[in-house]
C-alpha positions as CSV (number, residue, x, y, z in Angstrom):
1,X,141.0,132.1,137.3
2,X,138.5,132.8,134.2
3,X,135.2,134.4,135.0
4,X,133.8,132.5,131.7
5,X,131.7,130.0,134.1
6,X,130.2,133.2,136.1
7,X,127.7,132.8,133.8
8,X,126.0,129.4,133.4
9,X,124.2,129.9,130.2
10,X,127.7,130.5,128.5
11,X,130.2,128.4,130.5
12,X,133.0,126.6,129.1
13,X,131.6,127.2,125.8
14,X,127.5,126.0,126.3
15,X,128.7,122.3,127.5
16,X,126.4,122.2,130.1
17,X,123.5,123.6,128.4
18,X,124.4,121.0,125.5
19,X,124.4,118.3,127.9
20,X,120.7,119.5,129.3
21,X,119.6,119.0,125.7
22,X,120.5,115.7,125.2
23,X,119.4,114.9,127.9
24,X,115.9,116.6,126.9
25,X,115.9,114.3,123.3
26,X,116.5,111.0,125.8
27,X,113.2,111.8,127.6
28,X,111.2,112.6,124.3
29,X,109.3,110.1,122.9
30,X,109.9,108.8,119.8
31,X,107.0,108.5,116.8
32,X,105.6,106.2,115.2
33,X,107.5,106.5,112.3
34,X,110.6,106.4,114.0
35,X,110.0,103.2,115.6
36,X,108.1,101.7,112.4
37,X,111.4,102.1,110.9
38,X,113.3,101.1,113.3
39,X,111.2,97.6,113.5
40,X,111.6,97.4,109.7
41,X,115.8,98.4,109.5
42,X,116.3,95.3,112.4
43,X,114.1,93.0,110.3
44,X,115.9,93.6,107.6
45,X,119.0,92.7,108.9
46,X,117.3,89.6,110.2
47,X,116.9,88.7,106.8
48,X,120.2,89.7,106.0
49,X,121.4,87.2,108.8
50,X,119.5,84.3,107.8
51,X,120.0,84.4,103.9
52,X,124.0,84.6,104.9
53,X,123.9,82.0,107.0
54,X,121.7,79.6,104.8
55,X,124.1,80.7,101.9
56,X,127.1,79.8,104.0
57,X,125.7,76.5,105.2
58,X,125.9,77.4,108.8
59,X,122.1,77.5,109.3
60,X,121.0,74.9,111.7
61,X,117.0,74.1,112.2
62,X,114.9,72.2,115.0
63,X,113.7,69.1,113.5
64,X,111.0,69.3,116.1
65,X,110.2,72.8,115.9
66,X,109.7,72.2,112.2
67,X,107.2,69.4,112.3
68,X,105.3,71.0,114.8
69,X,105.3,74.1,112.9
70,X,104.3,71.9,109.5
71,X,101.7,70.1,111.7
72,X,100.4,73.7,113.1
73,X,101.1,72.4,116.3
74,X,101.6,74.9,119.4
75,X,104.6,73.8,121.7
């Protein structure tokens, strides 16, 4: 039996003490940039989704979504 795990800071090689970081990033908030950019990179891909799909021909639209929308209409 290995003594290595006799002392906690050091056992098996710091996994536990790895494992308490992570855990530590989890809880930390992110900032504002961070989450700006996040907003931005899954709008981009929104765009990326749409012009595909439009390219494609596989976009479908609402016909009555639309006129409301041209009409300025709430639903």
């Amino acid at each position: 039996m290995s003594d290595c795990c006799s002392d906690k800071k050091n056992c098996c090689g710091g996994q536990k003490e790895s494992l308490d970081i992570d855990a530590e990033l989890k809880k930390r908030p992110r900032s504002p940039t961070l989450l700006n950019l996040s907003w931005l990179r899954d709008r981009l891909n929104k765009v990326k989704d749409l012009k595909d799909k439009i390219a494609n021909g596989q976009y479908e639209t609402d016909p009555e979504k639309a006129a409301k929308a041209i009409l300025n209409k709430d639903e």
